[in-house]
N, C-alpha and C positions, 0 to 999 in steps of 0.2 A: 645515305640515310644514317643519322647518330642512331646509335643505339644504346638504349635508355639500362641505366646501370642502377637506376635508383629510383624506389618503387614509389609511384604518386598516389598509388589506392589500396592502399595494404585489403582494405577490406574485401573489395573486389577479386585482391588475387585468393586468398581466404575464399573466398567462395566458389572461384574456380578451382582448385586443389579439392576443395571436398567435394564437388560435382564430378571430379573424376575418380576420387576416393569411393563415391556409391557406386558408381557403373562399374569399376572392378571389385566391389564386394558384391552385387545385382547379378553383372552379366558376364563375369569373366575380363582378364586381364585383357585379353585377345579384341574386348569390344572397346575396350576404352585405347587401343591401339589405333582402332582404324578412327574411332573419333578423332581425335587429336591427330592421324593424317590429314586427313579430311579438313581439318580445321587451318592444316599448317596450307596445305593446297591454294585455301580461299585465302589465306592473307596473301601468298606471293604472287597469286594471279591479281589480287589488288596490289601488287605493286610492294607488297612488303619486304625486306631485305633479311632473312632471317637465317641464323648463323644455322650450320649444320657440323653437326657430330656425328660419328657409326663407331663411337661407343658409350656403354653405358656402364652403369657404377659397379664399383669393385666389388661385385656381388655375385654370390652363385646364380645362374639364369634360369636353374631348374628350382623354384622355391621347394622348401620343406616337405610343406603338404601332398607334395607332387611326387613324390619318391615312390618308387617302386617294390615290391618284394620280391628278394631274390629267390630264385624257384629253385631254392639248394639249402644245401646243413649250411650255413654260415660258419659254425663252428668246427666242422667238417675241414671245410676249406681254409679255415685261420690256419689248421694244424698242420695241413699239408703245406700252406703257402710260406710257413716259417721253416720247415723242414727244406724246402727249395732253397729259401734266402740262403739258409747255413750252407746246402752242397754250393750252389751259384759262386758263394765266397767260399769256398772248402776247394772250389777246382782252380781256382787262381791264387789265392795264396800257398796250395801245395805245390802247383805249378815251379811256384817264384821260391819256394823253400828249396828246390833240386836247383833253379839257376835262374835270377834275374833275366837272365836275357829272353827269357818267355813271355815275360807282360801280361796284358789281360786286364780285363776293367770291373772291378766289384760295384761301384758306387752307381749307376748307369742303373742297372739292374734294382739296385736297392730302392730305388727310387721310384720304380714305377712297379715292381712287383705285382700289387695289384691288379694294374690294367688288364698286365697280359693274362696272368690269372684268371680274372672274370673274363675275357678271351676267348681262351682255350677251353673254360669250363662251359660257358654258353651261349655263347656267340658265332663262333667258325667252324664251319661246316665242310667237313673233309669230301672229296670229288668222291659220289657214290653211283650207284643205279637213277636213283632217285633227285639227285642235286649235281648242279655242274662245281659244285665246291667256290672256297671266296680263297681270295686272294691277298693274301697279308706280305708288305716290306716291314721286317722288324728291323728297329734302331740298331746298327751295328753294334754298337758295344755295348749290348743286354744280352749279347747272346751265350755265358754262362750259365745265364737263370733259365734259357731254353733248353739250354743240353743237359740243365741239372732237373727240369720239369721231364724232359726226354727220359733220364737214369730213372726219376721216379715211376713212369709207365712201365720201363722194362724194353724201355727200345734202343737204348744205349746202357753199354756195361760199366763197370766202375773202371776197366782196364781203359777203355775209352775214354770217359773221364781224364783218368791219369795223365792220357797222353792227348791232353789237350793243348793246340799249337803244335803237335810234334807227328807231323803228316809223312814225314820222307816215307815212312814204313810202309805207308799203305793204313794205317788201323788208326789213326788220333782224328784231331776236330780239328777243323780249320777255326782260323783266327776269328773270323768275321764271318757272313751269310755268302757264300760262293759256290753256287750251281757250280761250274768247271769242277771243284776239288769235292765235293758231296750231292752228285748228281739225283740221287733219290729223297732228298731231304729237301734245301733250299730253294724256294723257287727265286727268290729274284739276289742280285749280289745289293747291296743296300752303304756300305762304309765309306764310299765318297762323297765326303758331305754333297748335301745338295742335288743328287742323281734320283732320290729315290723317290721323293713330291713330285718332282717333274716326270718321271717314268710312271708313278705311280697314277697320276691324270691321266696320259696316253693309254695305259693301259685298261684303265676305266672308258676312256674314250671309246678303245676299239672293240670292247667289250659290246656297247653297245651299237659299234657299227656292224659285229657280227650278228645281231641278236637283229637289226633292219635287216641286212639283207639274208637272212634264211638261213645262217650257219650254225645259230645256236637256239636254245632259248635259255634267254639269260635267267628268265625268272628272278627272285629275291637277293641274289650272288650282287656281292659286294668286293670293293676293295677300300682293303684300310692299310693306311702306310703311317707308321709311328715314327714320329720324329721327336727329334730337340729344339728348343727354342733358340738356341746359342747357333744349331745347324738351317735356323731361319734365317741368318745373316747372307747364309748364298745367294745370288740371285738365280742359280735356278732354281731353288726351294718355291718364290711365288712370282717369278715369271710368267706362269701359266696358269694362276690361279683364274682369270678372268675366264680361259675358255671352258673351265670345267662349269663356271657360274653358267656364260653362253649358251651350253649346251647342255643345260639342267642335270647336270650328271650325279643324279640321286643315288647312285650305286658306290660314291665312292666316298667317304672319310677319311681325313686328317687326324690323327691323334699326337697335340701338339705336350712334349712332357715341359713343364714350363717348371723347371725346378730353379731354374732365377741362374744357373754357371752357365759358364764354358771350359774349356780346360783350363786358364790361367788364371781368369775373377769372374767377376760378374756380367752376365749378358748387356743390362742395361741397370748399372748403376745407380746413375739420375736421375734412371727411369721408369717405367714400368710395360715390361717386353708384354706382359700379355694384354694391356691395351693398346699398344704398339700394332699387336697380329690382331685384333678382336678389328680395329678402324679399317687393317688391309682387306682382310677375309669377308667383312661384313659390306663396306664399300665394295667389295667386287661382286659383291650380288650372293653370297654364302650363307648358309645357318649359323652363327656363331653361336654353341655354347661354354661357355664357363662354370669351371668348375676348379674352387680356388678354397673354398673351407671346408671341414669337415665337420660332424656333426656336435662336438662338443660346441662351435659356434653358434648354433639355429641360438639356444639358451640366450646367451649374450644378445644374439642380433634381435631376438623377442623384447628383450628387457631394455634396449635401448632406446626410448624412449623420445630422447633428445637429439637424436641424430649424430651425437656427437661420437660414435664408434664407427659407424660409415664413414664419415670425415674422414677420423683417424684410417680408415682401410684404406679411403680414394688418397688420400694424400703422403702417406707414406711408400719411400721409393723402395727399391727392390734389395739395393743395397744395406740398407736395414733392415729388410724381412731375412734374406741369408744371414745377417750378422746374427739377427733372433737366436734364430736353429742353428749356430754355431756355439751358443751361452747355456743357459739353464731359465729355469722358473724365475728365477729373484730376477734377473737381469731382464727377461720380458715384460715382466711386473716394472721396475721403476722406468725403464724408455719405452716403452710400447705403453702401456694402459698410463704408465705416469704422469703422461705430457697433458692429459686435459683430469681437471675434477669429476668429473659423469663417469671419464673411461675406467679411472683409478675406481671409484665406485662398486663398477659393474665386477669388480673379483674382489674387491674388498673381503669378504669372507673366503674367499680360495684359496688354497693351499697352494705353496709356489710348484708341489708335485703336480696337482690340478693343473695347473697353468701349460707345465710344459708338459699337458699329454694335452693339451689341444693340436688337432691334424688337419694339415692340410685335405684338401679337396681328395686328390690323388690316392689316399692312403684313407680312404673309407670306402669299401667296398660296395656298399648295396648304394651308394652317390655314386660311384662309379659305375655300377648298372645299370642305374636309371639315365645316367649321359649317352652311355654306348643303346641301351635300349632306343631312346629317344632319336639319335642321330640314328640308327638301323631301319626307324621307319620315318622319317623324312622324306617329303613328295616334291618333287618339281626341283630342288637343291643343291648340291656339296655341302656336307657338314664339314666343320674344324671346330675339333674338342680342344680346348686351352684348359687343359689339366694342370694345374700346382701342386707341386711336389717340392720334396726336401730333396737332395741333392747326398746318396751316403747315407738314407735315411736306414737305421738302424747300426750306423757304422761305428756310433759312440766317437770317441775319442781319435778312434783310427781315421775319422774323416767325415763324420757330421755335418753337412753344411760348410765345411771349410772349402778354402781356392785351393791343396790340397788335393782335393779328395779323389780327383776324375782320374789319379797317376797313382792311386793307393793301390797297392800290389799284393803288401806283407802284415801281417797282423803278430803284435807282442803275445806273450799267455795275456798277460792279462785285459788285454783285448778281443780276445777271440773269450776269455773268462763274463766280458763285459756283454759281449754278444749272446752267446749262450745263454746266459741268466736272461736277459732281456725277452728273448722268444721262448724260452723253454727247452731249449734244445736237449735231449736224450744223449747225452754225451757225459762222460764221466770224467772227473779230476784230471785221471791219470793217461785216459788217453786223447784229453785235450791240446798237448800241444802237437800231436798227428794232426786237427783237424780232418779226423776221420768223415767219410759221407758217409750216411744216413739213409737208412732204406726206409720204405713205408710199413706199417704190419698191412695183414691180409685186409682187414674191413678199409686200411686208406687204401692200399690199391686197386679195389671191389672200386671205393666213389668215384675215382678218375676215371677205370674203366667205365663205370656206366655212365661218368658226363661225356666220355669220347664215342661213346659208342650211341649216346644219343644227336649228335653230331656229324654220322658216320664216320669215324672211325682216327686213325692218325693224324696229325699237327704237330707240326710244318711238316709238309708231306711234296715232294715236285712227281706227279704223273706223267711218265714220256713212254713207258715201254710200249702200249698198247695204242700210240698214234698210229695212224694209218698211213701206208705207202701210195704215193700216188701213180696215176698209168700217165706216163706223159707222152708227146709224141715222138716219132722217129726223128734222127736227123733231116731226110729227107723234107718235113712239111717245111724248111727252111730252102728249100729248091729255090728260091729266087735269089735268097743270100748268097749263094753256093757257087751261082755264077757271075761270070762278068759282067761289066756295066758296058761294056764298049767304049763309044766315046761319048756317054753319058758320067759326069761326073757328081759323086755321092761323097758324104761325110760318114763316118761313121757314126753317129750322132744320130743320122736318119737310116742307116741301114735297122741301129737297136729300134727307133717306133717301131721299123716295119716288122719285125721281129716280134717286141710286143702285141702290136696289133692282132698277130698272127697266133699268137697265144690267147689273148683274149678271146678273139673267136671259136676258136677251138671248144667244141661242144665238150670233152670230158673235163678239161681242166680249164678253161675260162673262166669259171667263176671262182676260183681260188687266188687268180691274180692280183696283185694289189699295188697298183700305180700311186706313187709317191713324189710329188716335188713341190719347191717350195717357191710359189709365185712365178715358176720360169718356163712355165710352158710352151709358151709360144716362141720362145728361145730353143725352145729346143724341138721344135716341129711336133710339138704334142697336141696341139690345139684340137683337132679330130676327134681326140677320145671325150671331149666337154658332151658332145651328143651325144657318139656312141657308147660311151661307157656310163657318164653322167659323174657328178662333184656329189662327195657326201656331203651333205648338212642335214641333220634332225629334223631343223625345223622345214627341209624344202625349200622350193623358192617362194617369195611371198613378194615380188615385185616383178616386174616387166623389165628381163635385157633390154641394155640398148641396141644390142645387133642382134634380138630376135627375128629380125627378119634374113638372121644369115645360117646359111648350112652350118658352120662350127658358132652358132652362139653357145654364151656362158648358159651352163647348164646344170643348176643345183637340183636334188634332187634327195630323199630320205634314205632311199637305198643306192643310191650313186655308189661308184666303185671307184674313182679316182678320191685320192686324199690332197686336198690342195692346201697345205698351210700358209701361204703367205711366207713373207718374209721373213722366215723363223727356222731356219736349220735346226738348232737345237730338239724343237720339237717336231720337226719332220721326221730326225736322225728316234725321238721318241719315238714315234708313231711307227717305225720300220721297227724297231726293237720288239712293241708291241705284236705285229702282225709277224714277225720271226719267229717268235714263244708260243704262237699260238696253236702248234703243233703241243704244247705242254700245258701251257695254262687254259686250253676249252678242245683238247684232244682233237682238233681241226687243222691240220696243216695248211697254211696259209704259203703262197709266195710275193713276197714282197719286191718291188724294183725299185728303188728309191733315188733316183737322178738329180744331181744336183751340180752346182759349180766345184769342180773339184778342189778349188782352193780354200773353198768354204766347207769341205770334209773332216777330214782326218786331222786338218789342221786345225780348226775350229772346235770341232767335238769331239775329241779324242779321246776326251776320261768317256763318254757314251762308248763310243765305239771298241775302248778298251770292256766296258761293262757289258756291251754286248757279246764280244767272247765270252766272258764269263759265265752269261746268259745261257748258253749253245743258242744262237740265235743263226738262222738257219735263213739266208738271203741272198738279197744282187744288188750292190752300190754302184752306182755309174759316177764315175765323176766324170762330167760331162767339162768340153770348152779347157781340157787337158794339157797338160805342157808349156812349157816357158814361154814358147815363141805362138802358140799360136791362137788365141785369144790375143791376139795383138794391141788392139788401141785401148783396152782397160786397162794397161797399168804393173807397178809396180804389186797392189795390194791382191789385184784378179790373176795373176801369172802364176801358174803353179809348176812347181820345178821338186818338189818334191814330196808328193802325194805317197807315191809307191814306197821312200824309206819310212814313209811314216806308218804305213797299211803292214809292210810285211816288220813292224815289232811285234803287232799279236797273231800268235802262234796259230789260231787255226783260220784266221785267214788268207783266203788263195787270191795273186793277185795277180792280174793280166793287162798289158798296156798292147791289144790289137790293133793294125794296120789297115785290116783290109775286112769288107761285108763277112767272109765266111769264115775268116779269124771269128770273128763277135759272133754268128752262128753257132761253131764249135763248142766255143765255148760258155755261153750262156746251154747251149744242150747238155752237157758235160755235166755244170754244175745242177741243172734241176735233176738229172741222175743221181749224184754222188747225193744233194742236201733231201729230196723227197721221194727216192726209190731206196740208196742207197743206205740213208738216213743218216748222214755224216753229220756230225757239229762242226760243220764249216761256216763262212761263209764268203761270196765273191765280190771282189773289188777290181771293175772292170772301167778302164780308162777311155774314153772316147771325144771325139776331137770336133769341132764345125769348119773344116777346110776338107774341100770338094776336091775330089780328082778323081779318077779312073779307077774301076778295083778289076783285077784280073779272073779268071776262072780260081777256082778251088788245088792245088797240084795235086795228081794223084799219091794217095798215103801222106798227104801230110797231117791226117786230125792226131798222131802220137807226137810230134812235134809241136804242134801247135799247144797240146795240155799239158806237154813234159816244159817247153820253155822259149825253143828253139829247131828249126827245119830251115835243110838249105831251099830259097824259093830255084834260085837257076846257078846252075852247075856248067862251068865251063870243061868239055870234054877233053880237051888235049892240053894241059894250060903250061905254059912255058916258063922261062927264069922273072918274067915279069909280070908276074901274078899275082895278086891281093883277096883277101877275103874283107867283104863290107859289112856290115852286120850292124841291123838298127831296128828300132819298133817304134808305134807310134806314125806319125805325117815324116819323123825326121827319116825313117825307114826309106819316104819316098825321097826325098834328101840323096840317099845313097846309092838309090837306082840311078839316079841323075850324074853323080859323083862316078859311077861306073861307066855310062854313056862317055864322059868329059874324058875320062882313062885313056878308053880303048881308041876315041877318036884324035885326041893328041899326043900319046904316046906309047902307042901301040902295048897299052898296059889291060891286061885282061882280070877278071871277078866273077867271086861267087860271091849269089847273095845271100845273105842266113837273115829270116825275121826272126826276132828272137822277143817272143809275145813274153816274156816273163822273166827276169833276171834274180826273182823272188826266188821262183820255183827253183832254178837252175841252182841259185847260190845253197836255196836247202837242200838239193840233193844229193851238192857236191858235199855240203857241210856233215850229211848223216852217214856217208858213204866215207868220211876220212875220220868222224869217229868209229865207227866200226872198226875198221881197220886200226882205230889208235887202241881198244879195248880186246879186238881178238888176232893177236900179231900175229897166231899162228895158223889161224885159216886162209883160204882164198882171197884175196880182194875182191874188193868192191870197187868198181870204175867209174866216175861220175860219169851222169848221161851227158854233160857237157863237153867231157874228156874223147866219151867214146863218140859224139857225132861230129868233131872237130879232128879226131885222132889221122884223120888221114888228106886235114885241111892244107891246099898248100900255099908258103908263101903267109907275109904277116896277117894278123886281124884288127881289122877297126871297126869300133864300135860305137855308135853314136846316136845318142839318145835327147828328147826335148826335160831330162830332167838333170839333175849333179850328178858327177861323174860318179857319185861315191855307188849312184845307183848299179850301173854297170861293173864297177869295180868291186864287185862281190866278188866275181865267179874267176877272178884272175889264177887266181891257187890251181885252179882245175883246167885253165886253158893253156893247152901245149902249144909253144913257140912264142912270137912274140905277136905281144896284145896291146893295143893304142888304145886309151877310153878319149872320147870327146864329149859333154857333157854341159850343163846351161848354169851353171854354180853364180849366183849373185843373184841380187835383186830385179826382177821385174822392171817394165818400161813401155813407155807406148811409142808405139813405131811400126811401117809396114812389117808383114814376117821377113821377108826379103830381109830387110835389113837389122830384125829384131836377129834372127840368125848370122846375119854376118856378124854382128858383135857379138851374140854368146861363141860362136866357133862354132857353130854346129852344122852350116851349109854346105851346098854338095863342092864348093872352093874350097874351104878347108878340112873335109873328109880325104878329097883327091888330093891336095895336097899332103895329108899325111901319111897318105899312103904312098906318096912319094918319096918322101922323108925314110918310113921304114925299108922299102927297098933301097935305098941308097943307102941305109945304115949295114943291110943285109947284101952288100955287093951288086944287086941286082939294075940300077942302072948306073947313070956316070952323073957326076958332079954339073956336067953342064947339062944334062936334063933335070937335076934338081931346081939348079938355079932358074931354069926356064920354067918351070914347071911356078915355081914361087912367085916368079914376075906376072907368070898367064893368070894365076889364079887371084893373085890381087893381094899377098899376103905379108903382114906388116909386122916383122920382128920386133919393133918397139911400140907396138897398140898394148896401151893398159890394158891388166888383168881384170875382164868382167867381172869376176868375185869383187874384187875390189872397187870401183868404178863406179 
């Protein structure tokens, strides 16, 4: 169908225009909305072709009339809010006055001052008796203007202040928003771009998955997460914006600062970013409001008569609106109003001063209430605020809208002279080039107090001491992990269900459980829990399984307790962050398990999982289908070979690569002691495998071995000059039982076996035990537990593991005598494990073989049992280096 460009009945459209012009003067904008639905409906079901847009004109969406009044002094709050601006920029240019190398962002702040201000003054509701408090991600680099709103309450000192950036002490501010380094303060860490939208949906999410099934009541509690426009460029910023539309998630808000930068120019030059986010946001099913002028334009947009100032607004790109607010009056006057005769016109009598105090959206305060008012009661939704703001706004010369500005640091006198005059600021001549802060008198501190206190109480505030310890059960209710399978063969994979399982049902702690994976359930023998536990969805099921006629059908449900993401790591890895915190952010300790392909972990979401540290986020990661070789036929991309050096970078994660059912027992009981009795901010990263074989009983006292790193499984009692220690974790562990059988039976060569669940652990504790000892030369030592359980091993050790050798080769330092690593270094391949192992090196042929290698280096056989030993085993001096290959 053409579509007709050129009107053949002017008159008719004329009179359609005004028949809509009446019904939104008659009945409300909202009625002539669903008319012209409705009308669009009827053409395309006759067949019409008719273009679609999700957006509309460069226009505030909340009209004039529609404004709100702000239930405070306005004037009040102007005085305090410029008192801020000056400390916000007072703590980073004093900063950078002692030494550049402290950084810090002024312009960020200046630019959205008001949001957070109307904010903190009536909006956010601190966690009280009465309210479970909201939840705010503030924009990483604003947070000055927070610790200088903080100094104004009296909840931080000007000495803090001072030493802001400068934490070694114990007493200054961290850089950016980081629970780990300011635990009573932050709640969420927020300065990776891109982490904090996407945490911030999950978070919303789970919020009201706690609020279905019985943990909370959420009541009015929001989350709002303030971003940049320029940090809408990541994709996980709106990756997930669809499920929050999905799942009506009216609780949470987007606060997008749409100041037109990013750190080097302009977001969208040619473009215009906030129609760019208004078509994403609003296409996925969201509230979009806009809020782009401030109130010197209603005047203008009244008088416009001819439409030709809309024009000019819709058609002017971005890159011109920042050059604007980079000039003066004269210079908006001749290329902005200049370009058309009506626009020129409408300031004709304006002073070029006039001119350039018209403000943006973002930078009028009671507009800006009535957006945040507006999105706060939103039904059925997501809202995303596309706020416009100046960029430095107040920063003058030092960075006004400049590409500049986002790296401005340092302010001349007569820049900080420029500032001061500009807001008023109570600062005198002389002790202006200090850039002294600035305190409140007693009547501003009186207003803040009673706007926090009608709020209950402090902002940004993180609540954790008063979470609850949970009663978990004994080792024992794992009695059937505990023992052996006989000659029934099990993966570890399904010994963790049963595990799970097992907790699930558990009448104290069951329903704090929280089953996490993404689309792989029946991969991983989880399929059972679809009934018994049930898939959360909001909306329930609203269709007929097709294997409802089967014991495990697919089973959605409002209060379901399994979290099924689909195909989406990222947000599954959200969702466990989510139910981690929740011990902090709804004072409910939550335990999360969140199983996944392990190559698709730590390697995949690693800024998450880093951020979850930060978090204390308090759980259990399974990386399930583990190890280089044994997920065999997916490949070089599915093969995971080094999950563990990626897990043990961040520091309070504990990680374990078990063998055997009551390995996974121990340790899964271990950790819900230490993270929800103990109340550790840890959390666990536990490796688990889909290759079935036999698991033995439990050995008497091995659960300290098993949490410390390392326990011999079987100890050869008399053992002679032909003796090896084999030492492995993981399926390759059983690799080594086999490798010891092949010893004893062709060359009378005997072993101990050490599993060694954790090379993490081992390498930290050798690692804290030899600084010690490097910091107090003159005490006792300290012994590594690796030192001391190997200290009387005899004969060499070999070690061999389904990940890079780099993994095992931590703990070399602390192991006495000599140590062989074997290890899976290279790329991934599809192939039996059989022979996926023969070529990384890792099978029980060339374990035994190296351990023939070492006693013939160590005098203990001859030359021609080596050679024998190389031929039996099938080993080929000249086979390419895996790594390489």
């Amino acid at each position: 169908m053409t579509i007709q460009n050129t009107d053949i009945d002017p008159i008719e459209s004329q009179e359609w225009q005004e028949a809509i012009q009446d019904v939104i003067e008659k009945d409300g904008a909202n009625r002539a909305h669903y008319l012209l639905d409705k009308a669009v409906q009827q053409a395309r079901a006759a067949g019409a072709t008719l273009p679609f847009s999700a957006t509309t004109p460069y226009q505030n969406t909340i009209p004039a009339d529609d404004e709100l009044a702000v239930p405070g002094d306005l004037d009040m709050e102007w005085r305090i809010r410029t008192i801020n601006r000056w400390n916000a920029m007072a703590t980073v240019v004093r900063r950078n006055k002692e030494s550049s190398e402290y950084g810090g962002h002024i312009a960020s702040f200046a630019s959205s001052a008001v949001m957070y201000d109307i904010g903190l003054n009536h909006f956010w509701r601190s966690k009280s008796a009465i309210h479970g408090g909201d939840l705010v991600f503030f924009q990483g680099h604003v947070i000055p203007g927070i610790y200088a709103r903080s100094f104004m309450e009296g909840r931080i000192s000007e000495e803090q202040l001072e030493s802001f950036r400068s934490e070694v002490d114990g007493g200054g501010l961290s850089s950016y928003p980081h629970p780990w380094l300011m635990p009573d303060y932050w709640q969420f860490p927020t300065v990776s771009m891109g982490l904090g939208p996407l945490m911030a949906i999950y978070q919303a999410r789970f919020m009201k998955y706690m609020h279905n099934r019985g943990h909370i009541d959420m009541g009015d509690r929001k989350v709002w997460a303030f971003l940049g426009d320029g940090e809408m460029d990541e994709p996980e910023s709106r990756g997930a914006i669809d499920l929050a539309a999905r799942e009506g998630l009216d609780n949470l808000i987007f606060v997008v600062n749409c100041n037109l930068q990013r750190l080097d120019g302009p977001v969208r030059g040619n473009g215009k970013i906030v129609q760019e986010l208004e078509g994403d946001f609003r296409g996925a099913g969201w509230n979009v409001i806009k809020l782009l002028w401030g109130k010197g334009w209603d005047e203008l947009l009244e008088n416009d008569h001819t439409g030709r100032l809309k024009q000019l607004m819709d058609e002017t790109v971005d890159g011109d609106y920042q050059t604007f607010k980079s000039k003066d009056g004269a210079y908006i006057r001749k290329h902005f109003f200049g370009k058309y005769p009506e626009t020129a016109a409408l300031v004709a009598d304006w002073s070029d001063e006039q001119i350039w105090a018209l403000r943006r959206g973002g930078h009028d305060p009671q507009k800006v209430y009535t957006a945040f008012k507006t999105a706060s009661d939103t039904k059925g939704q997501p809202t995303c605020l596309l706020i416009k703001t100046v960029k430095g706004y107040g920063m003058g010369t030092a960075g006004e809208g400049q590409n500049i500005t986002h790296s401005a640091k340092k302010f001349a006198d007569n820049q900080l002279r420029e500032f001061r005059d500009r807001f008023d600021i109570p600062v005198s001549d002389e002790d202006l080039p200090k850039a002294p802060f600035v305190a409140l008198n007693n009547s501003q501190k009186a207003y803040l107090a009673d706007r926090r206190s009608a709020l209950g109480g402090e902002f940004p505030k993180r609540d954790w001491r008063d979470a609850p310890k949970l009663e978990i059960p004994p080792l024992t209710k794992f009695e059937a992990q505990l023992k052996g399978t006989g000659d029934r063969e099990i993966s570890t994979t399904m010994a963790y269900v049963r595990i799970l399982t097992t907790l699930l049902r558990d009448k104290t702690i069951g329903k704090f459980v929280v089953p996490i994976v993404p689309d792989e359930s029946r991969t991983f023998g989880m399929e059972g829990l679809f009934r018994s536990a049930g898939i959360y969805n909001p909306l329930g099921q609203n269709y007929t399984p097709e294997d409802a006629d089967q014991m495990m059908f697919y089973k959605e449900t409002t209060d379901g307790q399994v979290l099924q993401e689909g195909i989406n790591e990222a947000g599954a890895m959200a969702d466990w962050i989510a139910a981690a915190t929740s011990y902090s952010n709804h004072g409910v300790p939550m335990i999360p398990f969140y199983i996944y392909y392990s190559m698709f972990g730590h390697q995949r979401v690693g800024d998450l999982a880093w951020a979850a540290g930060d978090s204390r986020a308090r759980g259990f990661l399974l990386g399930a289908t583990a190890g280089r070789t044994t997920l065999n036929g997916e490949g070089l991309q599915h093969e995971d070979g080094h999950s563990h050096i990626l897990a043990g970078t961040i520091p309070n994660c504990v990680t374990y690569d078990p063998t055997f059912s009551y390995e996974v027992a121990v340790i899964i009981h271990n950790g819900l002691q230490r993270m929800f009795v103990d109340q550790e901010d840890i959390t666990f990263y536990i490796t688990l495998m889909n290759e079935n074989y036999s698991h033995p009983d439990m050995p008497m006292g091995a659960e300290e071995g098993i949490l410390r790193g390392l326990y011999r499984m079987t100890e050869t009692k008399k053992p002679g000059k032909k003796h090896v220690n084999l030492m492995g974790s993981g399926t390759i562990l059983v690799q080594a039982i086999e490798a010891a059988k092949m010893l004893k039976d062709d060359f009378g060569v005997t072993s101990d076996i050490w599993s060694a669940t954790s090379f993490n652990e081992l390498a930290r504790d050798g690692q804290d035990a030899a600084r010690h000892n490097r910091l107090n030369p003159l005490m006792d030592e300290q012994v590594p537990y690796v030192t001391q359980a190997l200290s009387k091993a005899k004969g060499p050790i070999i070690a061999a593991t389904d990940y890079m050798k780099n993994y095992a080769e931590q703990i070399r330092a602390f192991v006495p005598g000599s140590y062989t690593v074997l290890g899976t270094d290279g790329f991934g391949r599809s192939d039996s494990r059989v022979n996926l192992r023969r070529f990384f090196e890792v099978d029980a042929n060339h374990i035994a073989a190296a351990a023939m290698v070492d006693l013939y280096k160590a005098g203990n056989v001859t030359k021609k049992d080596l050679e024998a030993a190389l031929k039996k085993y099938d080993i080929d001096g000249a086979k390419p280096n895996p790594r390489l290959a």
